[in-house]
DOLO-296062 format. One record per atom (N, C-alpha, C, O): x, y, z; residue in three letters. Coordinates in steps of 0.05 Angstrom, whole numbers, plus 5000, padded with zeros to 4 digits. Layout:
! residues N
XYZALA;...
//
This chain:
! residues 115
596629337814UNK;595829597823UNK;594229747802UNK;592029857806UNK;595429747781UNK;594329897761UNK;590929727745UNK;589329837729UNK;590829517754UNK;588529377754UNK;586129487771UNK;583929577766UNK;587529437794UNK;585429587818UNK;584829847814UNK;582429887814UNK;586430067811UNK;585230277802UNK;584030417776UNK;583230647772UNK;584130097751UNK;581830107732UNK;579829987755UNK;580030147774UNK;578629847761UNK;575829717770UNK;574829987783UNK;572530067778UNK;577030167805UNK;576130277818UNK;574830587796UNK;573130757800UNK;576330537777UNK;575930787762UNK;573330777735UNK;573030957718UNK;571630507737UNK;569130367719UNK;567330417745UNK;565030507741UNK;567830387762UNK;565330437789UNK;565930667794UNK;563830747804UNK;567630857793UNK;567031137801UNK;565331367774UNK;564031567775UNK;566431167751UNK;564731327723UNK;561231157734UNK;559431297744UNK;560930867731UNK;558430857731UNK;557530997752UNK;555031007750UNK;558331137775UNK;556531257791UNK;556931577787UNK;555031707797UNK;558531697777UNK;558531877767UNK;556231897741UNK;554932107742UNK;555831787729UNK;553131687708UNK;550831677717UNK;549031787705UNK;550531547742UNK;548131487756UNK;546931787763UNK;545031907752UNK;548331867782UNK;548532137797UNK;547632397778UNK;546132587782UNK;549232307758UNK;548832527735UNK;544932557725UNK;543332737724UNK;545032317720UNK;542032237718UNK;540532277729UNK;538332237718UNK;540532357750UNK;538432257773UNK;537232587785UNK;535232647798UNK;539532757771UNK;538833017781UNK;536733147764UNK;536333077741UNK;535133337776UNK;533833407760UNK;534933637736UNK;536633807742UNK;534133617718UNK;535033767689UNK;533234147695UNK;530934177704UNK;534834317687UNK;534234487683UNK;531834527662UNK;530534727665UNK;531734487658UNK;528834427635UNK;526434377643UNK;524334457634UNK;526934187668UNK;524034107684UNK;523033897672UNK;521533767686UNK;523433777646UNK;521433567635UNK;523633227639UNK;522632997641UNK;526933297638UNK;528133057626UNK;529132877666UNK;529332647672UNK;529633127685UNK;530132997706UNK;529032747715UNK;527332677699UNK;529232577733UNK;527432397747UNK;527632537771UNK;525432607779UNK;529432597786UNK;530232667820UNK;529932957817UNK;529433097798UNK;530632997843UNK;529433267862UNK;527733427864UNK;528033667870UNK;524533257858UNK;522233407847UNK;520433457880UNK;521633327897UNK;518633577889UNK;518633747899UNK;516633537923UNK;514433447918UNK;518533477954UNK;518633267964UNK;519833027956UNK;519032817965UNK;521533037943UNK;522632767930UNK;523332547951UNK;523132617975UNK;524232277945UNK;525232107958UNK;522832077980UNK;523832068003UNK;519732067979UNK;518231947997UNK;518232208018UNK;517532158041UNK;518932468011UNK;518932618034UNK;520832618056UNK;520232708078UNK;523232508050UNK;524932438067UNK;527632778067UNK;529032868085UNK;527132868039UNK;528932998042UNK;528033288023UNK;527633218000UNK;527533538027UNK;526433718016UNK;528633657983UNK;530533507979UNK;526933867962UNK;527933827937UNK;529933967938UNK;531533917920UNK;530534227962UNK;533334337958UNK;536834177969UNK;539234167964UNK;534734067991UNK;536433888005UNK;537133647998UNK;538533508012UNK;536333587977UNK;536733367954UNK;538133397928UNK;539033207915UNK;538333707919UNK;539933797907UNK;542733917913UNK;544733907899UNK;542334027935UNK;545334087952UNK;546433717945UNK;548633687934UNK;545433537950UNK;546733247964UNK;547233097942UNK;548732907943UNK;545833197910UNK;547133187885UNK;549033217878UNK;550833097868UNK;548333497887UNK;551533717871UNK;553033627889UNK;554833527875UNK;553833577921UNK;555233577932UNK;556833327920UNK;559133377913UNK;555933067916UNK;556732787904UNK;557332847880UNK;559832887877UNK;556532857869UNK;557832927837UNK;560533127835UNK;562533107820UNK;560033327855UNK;563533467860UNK;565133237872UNK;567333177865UNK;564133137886UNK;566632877895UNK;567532707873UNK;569832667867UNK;564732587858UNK;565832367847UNK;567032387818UNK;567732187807UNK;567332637807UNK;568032787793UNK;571632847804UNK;573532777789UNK;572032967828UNK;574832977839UNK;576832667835UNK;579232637830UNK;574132477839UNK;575632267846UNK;576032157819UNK;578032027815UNK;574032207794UNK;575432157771UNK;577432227762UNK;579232077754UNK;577432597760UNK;580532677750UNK;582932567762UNK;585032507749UNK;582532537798UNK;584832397806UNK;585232187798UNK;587532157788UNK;583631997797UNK;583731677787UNK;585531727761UNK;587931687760UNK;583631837738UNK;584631877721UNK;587532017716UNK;588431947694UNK;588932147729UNK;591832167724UNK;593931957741UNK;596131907731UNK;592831837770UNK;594231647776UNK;594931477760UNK;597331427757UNK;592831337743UNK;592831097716UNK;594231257704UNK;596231267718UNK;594431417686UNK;596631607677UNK;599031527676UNK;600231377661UNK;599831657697UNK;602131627708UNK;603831387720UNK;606331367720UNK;601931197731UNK;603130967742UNK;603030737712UNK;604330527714UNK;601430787687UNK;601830697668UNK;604230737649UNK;605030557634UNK;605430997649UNK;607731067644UNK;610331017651UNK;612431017638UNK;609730957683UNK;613030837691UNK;614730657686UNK;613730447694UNK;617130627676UNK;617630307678UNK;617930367647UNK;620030267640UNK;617030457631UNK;617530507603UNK;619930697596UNK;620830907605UNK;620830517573UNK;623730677555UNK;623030987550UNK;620730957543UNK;623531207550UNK;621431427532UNK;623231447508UNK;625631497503UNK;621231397496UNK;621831457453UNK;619331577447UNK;616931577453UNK;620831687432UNK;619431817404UNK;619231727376UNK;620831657358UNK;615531757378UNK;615931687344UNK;616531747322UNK;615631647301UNK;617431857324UNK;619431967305UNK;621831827298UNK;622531737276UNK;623531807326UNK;626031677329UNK;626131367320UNK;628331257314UNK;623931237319UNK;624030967311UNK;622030937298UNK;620530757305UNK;621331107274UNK;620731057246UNK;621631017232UNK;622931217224UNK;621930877221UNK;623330767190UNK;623730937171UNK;622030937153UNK;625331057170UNK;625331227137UNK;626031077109UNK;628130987102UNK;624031097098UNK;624330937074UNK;626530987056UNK;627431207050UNK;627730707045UNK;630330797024UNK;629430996999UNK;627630926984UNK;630431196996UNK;629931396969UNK;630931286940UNK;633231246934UNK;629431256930UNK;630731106902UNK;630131206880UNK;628231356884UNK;630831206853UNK;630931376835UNK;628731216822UNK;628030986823UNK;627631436809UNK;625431156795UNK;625931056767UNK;627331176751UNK;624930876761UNK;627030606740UNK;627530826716UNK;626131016708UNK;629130756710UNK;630730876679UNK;628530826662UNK;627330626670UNK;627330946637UNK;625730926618UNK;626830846593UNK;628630996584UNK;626030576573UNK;627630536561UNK;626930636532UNK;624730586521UNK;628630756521UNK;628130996498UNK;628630726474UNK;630830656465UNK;626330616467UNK;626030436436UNK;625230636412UNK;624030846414UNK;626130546392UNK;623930596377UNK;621730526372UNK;620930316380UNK;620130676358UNK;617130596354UNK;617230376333UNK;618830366314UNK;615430216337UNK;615329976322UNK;614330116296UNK;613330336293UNK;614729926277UNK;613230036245UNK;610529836259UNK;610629676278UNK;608329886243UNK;605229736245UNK;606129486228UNK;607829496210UNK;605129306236UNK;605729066216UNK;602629096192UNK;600229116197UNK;604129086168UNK;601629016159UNK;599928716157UNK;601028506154UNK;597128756158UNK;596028486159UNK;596128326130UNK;596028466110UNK;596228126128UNK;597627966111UNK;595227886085UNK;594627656093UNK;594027906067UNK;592427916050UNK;591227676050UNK;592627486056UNK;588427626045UNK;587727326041UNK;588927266006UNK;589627415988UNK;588827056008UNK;590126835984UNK;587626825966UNK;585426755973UNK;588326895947UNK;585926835933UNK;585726575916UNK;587126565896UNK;583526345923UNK;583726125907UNK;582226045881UNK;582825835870UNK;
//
């Protein structure tokens, strides 16, 4: 189940992507769609923008929904913990004793021999 509603939830982003794209940009220069007769004259540029926005509110609904079903149906069936609760706390240990020598005398270096 939770398979099927990833596939279904990669085809509702790529067309949510598509859609996104395709509208025209407030800017006027970056759009490709709803320019003025668009689509061969089939559909005025407002009536092509209503049928944007209208799709993109859907497929947008249908992401957030998608997206918390997977959510949720990914969560079921699981222990609930916290991480916290099953972190390891490290053993506390003192750190090593320092061992109080004395200072060595310098050795002196040993004279050459004279022959």
């Amino acid at each position: 189940m939770l398979t099927v509603l990833l596939v279904i939830h990669v085809l509702v982003t790529i067309g949510l992507i598509g859609i996104v794209l395709i509208q025209k940009s407030e800017g006027g220069a970056l759009g490709i769609g709803g320019g003025g007769g668009g689509m061969g004259g089939f559909m005025t540029g407002r009536s092509t923008a209503n049928l944007l926005t209208r799709t993109t509110a859907i497929l947008a609904a249908l992401f957030m929904g998608l997206s918390l079903a997977i959510a949720v149906i990914s969560t079921q069936g699981r222990e609930k913990t916290s991480i916290l609760d099953s972190a390891e706390t490290p053993a506390v240990t003192a750190p090593a004793p320092v061992q109080e020598e004395a200072p060595k005398e310098p050795e002196t270096p040993a004279a050459p021999v004279a022959e």
